[in-house]
C-alpha positions in Angstrom: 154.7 -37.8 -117.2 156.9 -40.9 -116.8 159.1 -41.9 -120.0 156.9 -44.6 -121.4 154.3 -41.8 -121.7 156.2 -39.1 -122.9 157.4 -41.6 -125.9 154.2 -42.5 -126.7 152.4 -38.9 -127.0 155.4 -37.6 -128.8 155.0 -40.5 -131.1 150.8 -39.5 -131.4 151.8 -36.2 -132.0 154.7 -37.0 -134.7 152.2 -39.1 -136.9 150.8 -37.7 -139.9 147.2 -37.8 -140.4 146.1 -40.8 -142.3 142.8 -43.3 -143.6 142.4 -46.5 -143.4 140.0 -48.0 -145.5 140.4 -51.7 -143.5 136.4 -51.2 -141.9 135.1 -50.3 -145.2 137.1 -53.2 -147.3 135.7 -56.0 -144.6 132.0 -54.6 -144.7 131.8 -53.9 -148.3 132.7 -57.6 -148.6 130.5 -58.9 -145.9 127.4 -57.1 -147.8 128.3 -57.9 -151.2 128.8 -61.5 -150.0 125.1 -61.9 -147.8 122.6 -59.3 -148.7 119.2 -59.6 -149.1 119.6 -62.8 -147.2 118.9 -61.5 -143.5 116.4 -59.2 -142.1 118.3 -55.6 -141.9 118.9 -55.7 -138.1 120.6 -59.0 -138.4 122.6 -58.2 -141.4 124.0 -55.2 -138.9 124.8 -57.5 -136.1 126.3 -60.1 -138.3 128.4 -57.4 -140.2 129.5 -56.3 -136.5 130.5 -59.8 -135.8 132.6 -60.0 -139.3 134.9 -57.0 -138.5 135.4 -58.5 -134.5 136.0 -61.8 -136.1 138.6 -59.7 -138.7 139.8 -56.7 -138.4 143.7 -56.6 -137.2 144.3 -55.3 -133.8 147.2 -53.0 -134.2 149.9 -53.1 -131.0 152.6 -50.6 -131.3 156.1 -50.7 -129.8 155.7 -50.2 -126.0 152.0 -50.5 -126.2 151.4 -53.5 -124.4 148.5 -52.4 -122.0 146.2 -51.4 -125.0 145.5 -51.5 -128.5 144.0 -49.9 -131.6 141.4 -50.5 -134.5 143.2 -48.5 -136.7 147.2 -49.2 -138.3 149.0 -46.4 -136.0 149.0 -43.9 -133.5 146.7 -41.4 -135.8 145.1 -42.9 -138.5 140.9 -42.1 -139.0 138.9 -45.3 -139.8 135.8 -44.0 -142.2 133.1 -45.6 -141.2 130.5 -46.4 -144.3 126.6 -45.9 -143.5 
């Protein structure tokens, strides 16, 4: 395991457990804002579209081949139904 590596797993493995409740903020917003204006199968595509379009892409220190959805090297993003 080179040095970059090593870093980076003991970083993963240093990180508490966390939530971020980004996904659920931006699609509580996006349905609150359009339902009952779409069919249900568009209302999930455009909802998709809305997170792409605004969640933040999180880049860590000497991660600059890859990113993340979520604010850190171990945070859980609930996902609502």
């Amino acid at each position: 395991m080179n040095t970059r590596t090593a870093k980076l797993r003991q970083e993963s493995l240093d990180a508490l457990p966390a939530l971020s409740g980004e996904r659920a903020d931006l699609i509580t917003a996006f349905y609150q804002g359009n339902l009952g204006k779409h069919s249900v199968p568009v209302m999930r595509a455009l909802a998709f579209q809305h997170l792409c379009e605004h969640k933040t892409l999180w880049l860590g220190t000497g991660n600059s081949s890859w990113g993340s959805v979520v604010p850190g090297p171990r945070p859980c993003p609930p996902t609502p139904n």
